[in-house]
C-alpha positions in Angstrom: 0.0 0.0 0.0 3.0 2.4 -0.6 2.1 5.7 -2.0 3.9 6.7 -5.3 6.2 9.2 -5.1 6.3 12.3 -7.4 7.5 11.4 -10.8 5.5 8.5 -11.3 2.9 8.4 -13.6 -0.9 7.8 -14.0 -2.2 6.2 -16.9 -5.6 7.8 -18.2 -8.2 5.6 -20.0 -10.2 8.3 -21.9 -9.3 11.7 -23.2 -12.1 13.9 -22.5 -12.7 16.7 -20.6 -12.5 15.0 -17.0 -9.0 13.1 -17.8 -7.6 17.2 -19.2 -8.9 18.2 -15.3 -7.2 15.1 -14.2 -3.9 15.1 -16.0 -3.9 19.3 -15.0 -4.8 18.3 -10.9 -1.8 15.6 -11.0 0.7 17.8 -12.0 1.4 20.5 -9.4 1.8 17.1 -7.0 4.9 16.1 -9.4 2.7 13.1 -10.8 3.1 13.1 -14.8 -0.1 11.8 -17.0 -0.3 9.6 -19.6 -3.5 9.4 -21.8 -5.3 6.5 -23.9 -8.0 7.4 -25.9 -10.1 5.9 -28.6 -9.8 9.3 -30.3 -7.6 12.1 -29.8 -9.4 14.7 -27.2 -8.8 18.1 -24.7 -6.8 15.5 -22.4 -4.1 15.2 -25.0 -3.0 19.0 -24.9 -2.2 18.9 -21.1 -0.6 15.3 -21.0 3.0 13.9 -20.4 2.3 11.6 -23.4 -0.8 10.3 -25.0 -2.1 8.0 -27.4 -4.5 6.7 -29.7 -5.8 3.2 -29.8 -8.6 1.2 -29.7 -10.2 0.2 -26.5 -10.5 -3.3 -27.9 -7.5 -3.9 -28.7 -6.2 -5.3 -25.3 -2.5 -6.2 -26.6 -2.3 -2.4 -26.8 -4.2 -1.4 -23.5 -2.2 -3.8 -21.8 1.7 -2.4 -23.0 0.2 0.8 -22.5 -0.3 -0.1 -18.9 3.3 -1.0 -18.7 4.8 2.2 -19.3 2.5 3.5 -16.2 2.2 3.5 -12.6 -1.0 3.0 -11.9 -4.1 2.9 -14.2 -7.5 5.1 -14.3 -10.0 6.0 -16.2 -12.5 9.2 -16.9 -15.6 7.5 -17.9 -17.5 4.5 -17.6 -18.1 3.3 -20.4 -14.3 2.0 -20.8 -14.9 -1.9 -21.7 -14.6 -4.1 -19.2 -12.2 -5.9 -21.3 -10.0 -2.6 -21.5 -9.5 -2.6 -17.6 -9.1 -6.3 -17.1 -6.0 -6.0 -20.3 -4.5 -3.1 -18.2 -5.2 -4.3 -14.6 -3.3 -7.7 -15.8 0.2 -4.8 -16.1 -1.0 -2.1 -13.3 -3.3 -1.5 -10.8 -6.2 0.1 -11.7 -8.4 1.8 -9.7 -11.3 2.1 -9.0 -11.8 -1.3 -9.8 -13.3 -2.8 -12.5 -15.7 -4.1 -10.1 -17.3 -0.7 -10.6 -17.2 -0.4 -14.1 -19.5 -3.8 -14.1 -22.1 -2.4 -12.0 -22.2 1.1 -13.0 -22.3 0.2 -16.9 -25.3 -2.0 -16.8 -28.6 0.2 -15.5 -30.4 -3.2 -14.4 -27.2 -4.4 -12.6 -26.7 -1.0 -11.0 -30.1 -0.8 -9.5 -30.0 -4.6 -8.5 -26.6 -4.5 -6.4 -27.6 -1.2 -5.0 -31.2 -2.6 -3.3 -29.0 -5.5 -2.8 -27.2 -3.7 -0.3 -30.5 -2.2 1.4 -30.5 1.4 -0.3 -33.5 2.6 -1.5 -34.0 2.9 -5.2 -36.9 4.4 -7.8 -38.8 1.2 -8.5 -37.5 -0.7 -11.8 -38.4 -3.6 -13.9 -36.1 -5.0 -17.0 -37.2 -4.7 -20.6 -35.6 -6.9 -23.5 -38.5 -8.5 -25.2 -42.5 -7.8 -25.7 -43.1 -10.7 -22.5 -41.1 -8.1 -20.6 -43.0 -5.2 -21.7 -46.0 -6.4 -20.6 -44.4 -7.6 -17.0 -42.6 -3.8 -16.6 -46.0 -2.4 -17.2 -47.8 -4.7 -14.0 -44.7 -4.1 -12.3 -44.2 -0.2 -12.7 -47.2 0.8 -13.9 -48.1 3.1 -17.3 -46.3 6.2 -16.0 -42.2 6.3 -16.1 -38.8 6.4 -18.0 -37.9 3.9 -20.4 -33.0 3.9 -20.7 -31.1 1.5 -22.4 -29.3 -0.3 -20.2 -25.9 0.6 -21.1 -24.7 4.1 -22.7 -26.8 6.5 -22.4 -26.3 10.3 -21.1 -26.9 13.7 -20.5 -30.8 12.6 -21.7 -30.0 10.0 -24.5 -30.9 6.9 -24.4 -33.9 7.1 -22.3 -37.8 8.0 -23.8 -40.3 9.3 -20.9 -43.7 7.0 -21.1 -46.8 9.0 -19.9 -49.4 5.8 -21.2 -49.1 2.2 -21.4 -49.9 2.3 -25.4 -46.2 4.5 -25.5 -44.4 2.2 -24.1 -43.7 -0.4 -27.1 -43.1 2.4 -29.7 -40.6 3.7 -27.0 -38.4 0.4 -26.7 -38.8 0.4 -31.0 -37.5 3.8 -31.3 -34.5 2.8 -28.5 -34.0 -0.1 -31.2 -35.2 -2.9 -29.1 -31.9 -2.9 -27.0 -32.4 -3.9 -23.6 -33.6 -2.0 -21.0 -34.7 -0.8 -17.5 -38.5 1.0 -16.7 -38.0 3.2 -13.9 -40.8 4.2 -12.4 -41.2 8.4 -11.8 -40.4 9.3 -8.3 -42.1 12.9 -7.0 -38.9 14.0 -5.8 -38.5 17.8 -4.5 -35.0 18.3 -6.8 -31.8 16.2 -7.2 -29.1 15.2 -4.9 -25.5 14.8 -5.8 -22.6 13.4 -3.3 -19.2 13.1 -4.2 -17.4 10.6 -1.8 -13.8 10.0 -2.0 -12.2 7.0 -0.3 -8.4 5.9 -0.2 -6.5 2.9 -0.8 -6.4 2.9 2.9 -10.5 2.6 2.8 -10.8 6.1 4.2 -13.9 7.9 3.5 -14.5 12.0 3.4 -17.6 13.8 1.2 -17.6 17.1 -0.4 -20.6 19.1 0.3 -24.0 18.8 -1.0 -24.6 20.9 -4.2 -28.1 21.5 -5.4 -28.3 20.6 -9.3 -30.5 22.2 -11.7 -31.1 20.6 -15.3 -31.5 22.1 -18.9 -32.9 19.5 -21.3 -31.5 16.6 -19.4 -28.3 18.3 -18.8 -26.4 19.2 -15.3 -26.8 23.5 -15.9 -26.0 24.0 -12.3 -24.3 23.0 -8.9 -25.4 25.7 -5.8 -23.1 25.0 -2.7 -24.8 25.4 -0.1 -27.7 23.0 -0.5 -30.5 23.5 0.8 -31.3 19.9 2.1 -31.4 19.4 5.9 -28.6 18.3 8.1 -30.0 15.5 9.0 -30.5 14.4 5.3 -27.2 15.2 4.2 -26.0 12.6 7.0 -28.4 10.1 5.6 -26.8 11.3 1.6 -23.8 10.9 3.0 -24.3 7.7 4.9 -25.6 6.1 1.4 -22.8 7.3 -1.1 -20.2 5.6 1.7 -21.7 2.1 1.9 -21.9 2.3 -1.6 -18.3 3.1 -1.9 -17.2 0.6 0.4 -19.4 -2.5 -0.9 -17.7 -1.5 -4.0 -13.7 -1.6 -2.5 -13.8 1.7 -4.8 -10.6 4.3 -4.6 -11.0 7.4 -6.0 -13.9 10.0 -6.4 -17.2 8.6 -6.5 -20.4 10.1 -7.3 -23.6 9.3 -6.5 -27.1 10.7 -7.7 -30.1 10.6 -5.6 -33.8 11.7 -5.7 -34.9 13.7 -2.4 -38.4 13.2 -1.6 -38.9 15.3 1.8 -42.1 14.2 3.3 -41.2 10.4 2.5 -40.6 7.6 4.8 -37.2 7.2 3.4 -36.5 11.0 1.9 -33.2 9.8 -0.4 -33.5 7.6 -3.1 -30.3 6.4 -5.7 -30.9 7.2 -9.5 -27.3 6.1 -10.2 -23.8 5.9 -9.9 -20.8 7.7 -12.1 -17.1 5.5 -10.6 -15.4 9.3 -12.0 -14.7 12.5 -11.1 -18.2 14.0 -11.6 -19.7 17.5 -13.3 -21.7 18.0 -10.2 -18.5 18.2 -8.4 -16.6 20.9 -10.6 -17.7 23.7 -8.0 -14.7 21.9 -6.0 -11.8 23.2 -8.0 -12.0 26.6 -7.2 -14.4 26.8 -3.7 -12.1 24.0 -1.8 -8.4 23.7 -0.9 -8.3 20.3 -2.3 -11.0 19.7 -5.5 -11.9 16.1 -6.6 -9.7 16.0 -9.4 -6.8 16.5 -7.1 -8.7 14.1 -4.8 -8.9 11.9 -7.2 -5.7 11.9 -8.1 -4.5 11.6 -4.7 -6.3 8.2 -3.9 -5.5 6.0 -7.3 -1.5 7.3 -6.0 -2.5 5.9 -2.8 -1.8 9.6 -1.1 -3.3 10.5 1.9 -6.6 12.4 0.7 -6.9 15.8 1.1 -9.5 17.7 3.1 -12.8 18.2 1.3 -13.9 21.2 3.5 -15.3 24.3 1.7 -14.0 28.0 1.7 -16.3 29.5 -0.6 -19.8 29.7 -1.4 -20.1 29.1 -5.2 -22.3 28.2 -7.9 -21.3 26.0 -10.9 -22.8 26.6 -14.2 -21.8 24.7 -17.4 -20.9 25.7 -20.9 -23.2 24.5 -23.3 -22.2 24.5 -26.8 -22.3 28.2 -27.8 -22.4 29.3 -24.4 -18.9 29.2 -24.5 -18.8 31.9 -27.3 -19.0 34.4 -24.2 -15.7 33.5 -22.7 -14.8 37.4 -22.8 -17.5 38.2 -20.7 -16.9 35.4 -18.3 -13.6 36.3 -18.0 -14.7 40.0 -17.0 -17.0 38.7 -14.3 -15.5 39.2 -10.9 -15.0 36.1 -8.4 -15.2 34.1 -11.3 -13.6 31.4 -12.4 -13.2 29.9 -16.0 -12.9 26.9 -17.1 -12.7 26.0 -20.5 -11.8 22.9 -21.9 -10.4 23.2 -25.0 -12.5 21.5 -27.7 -12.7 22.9 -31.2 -16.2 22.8 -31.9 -19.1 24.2 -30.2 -22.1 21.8 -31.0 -25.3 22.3 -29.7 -25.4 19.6 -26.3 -21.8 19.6 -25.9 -20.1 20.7 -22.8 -17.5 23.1 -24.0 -16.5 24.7 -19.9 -17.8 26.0 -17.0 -17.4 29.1 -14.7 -17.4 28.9 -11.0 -19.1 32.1 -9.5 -17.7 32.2 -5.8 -18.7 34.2 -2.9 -17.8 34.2 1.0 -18.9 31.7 2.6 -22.4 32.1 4.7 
């Protein structure tokens, strides 16, 4: 369990946004970065080295493991193939264990009730016997998401009738599926929990999240949810990190229904630095990248605590266009991220507005 000294590197599976706000957190701590990506991405221009490879081709994930220290990864859709190839040369971490439940919707819901946390209610959908099971099961009223992929709103078809439900699994092109019933939750939860090698366990605050056609717009630090809530938030994302083994930053969506029996219920898991967390870069002394970072290196894990009051809002394709104004804004922190094209959907930044703390 010795902790790697400054110098070594991190291997990076995935060269988006989240492995450029890795490879960026890793360095001031002497640690050097070194991507794999399917395609070339923001990640690349901050690297020690990078590369561009299939994620199938495990011969190549697995020498590319060899020339690193430790192995992670900034999504979670990396094939489970991908980590095992690389965890056979390096550790990896979080485990893959992780990248099994959180890739598969029905296995994600299944092992989290399986370790007594609430969840919205849920039925699998692969054929038209299942359809007709999902609807006894959930009733007419819900959300129909492929199983695996799926994000930021794709993949998923809202069902307001029982007649919409087959269409629905047609147009999602018969791939299997989950039916999640609609929960009457007050707003959305977020908790970011990091845990060491060492299985320590600390949480960054509770943002509250606001959506914009099925895309994280905001994180508000402070939350508004209760103390004794948060304790309950932060009681859930930890035993989910721990029956997982995971290292590294964690984080954890919930639904907060206040005047229910059980007021927190678990939409999902992301085994990644998460966008709700992004506030954490700027408003705390240590951010989850650096957090992150910190615990696949097997470092002692920095203090989550808060300095700031901030808010969080994303870039959005040509949202980013107003950089310049951004930039102007004072308290205000920019981050952009580097990619060429601003498409309509796409996450192109995100400023942190920050203000004394309350």
């Amino acid at each position: 369990m010795t902790a790697l000294p400054p110098g070594s590197t991190i291997g990076i599976l995935g060269g988006g946004q989240l492995g450029r706000m890795l490879a960026l957190a890793a360095a001031p701590l002497g640690l050097k970065c070194h991507i794999y990506s399917d395609v070339p991405g923001p990640a690349f221009d901050v690297a020690a080295k990078s590369q561009v490879g299939p994620f199938e081709d495990t011969d190549k994930i697995r020498a590319f493991a060899e020339t690193v220290d430790v192995v992670t990864y900034e999504f979670e859709n990396v094939p489970l193939e991908a980590a095992a190839a690389a965890q056979a040369a390096a550790p990896v971490r979080p485990g893959p264990k992780a990248l099994a439940v959180a890739q598969d919707r029905l296995e994600e819901k299944s092992f989290i009730r399986g370790i007594g946390i609430p969840v919205a209610p849920f039925a699998n959908v692969d054929s038209d016997a299942s359809l007709k099971a999902a609807l006894a099961a959930i009733g007419e009223a819900g959300i129909l998401k492929t199983r695996r992929l799926g994000y930021d709103g794709k993949g998923q078809v809202r069902i307001k009738s029982a007649a919409e439900l087959a269409p629905a699994f047609e147009s999602l092109k018969r791939a299997p599926c989950v039916l999640e019933g609609l929960v009457p939750f007050a707003y959305e939860v977020s908790v970011l929990v990091v845990r060491s090698l060492a299985g320590e366990v600390r949480f960054y605050d509770l943002p509250l999240n606001t959506h914009k056609d099925g895309i994280l717009d905001t994180s508000t630090v402070p939350s508004p949810l209760p103390a004794a809530h948060v304790a309950r938030a932060t009681e859930i994302a930890g035993a989910i990190a721990t029956a997982l083994d995971y290292v590294g930053v964690l984080g954890v969506e919930m639904f907060y229904l206040p005047d229910a029996a059980e007021p927190l219920v678990v939409n999902e898991i992301a085994p990644r630095v998460h966008n709700s967390g992004h506030w954490t870069m700027d408003a705390c002394l240590v951010g989850q990248f650096e957090n992150h970072i910190r615990a696949v290196a097997g470092w002692p894990i920095g203090p989550t605590t808060r300095h700031s009051d901030v808010t969080m809002t994303n870039l959005i394709g040509a949202d980013v266009d107003r950089w310049q104004a951004f930039a102007a804004e004072p308290d205000t922190a920019v981050h952009l991220y580097g990619k060429p094209e601003a498409r309509p959907g796409r996450k192109m930044g995100h400023v942190n507005r920050l203000k004394p703390r309350q």
